[in-house]
N, C-alpha and C positions, 0 to 999 in steps of 0.2 A: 732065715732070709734066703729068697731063692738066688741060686748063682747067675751069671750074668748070660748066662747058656742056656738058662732056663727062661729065663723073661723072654728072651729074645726068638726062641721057638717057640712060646706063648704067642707072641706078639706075631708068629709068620702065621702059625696057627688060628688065629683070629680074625687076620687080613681075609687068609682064604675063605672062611666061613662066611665075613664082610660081602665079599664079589659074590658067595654063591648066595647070597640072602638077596643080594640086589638084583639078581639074575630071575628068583623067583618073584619078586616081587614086579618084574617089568611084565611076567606071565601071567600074574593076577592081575596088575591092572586091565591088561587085553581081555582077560575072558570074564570082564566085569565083577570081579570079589572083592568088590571095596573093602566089607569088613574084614579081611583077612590081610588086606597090605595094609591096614591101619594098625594091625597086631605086629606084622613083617616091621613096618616104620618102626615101631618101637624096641622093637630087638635090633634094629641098626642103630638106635640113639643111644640102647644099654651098652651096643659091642663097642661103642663112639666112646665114652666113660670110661670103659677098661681101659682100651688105648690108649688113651690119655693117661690110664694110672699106670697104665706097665712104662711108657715111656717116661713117665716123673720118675720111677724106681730104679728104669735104666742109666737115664740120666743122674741120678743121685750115686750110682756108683763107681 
């Protein structure tokens, strides 16, 4: 089970990946790559999922 130091660097580590996914994806929409912010959406709704399960894990301890 990871320690509570570890979720928690998980969890800062994911956020920032979070903003810079959303960052790219406001670039794609401008330069018209529909199909490619429709793949971006979806690794924001996967990194959405972990979050959620690192904060139940954090919470649970």
């Amino acid at each position: 089970m990871p320690s509570k130091s570890d979720i928690e660097y998980q969890i800062k580590e994911l956020k920032m990946d979070y903003m810079n996914l959303q960052g790219d994806i406001e670039k794609l929409e401008s330069t018209g790559h529909n199909d490619q912010v429709t793949q971006a959406e979806q690794r924001l709704a996967n990194m959405e999922t972990k979050l959620a399960e690192l904060n139940k894990q954090l919470a649970a301890l």
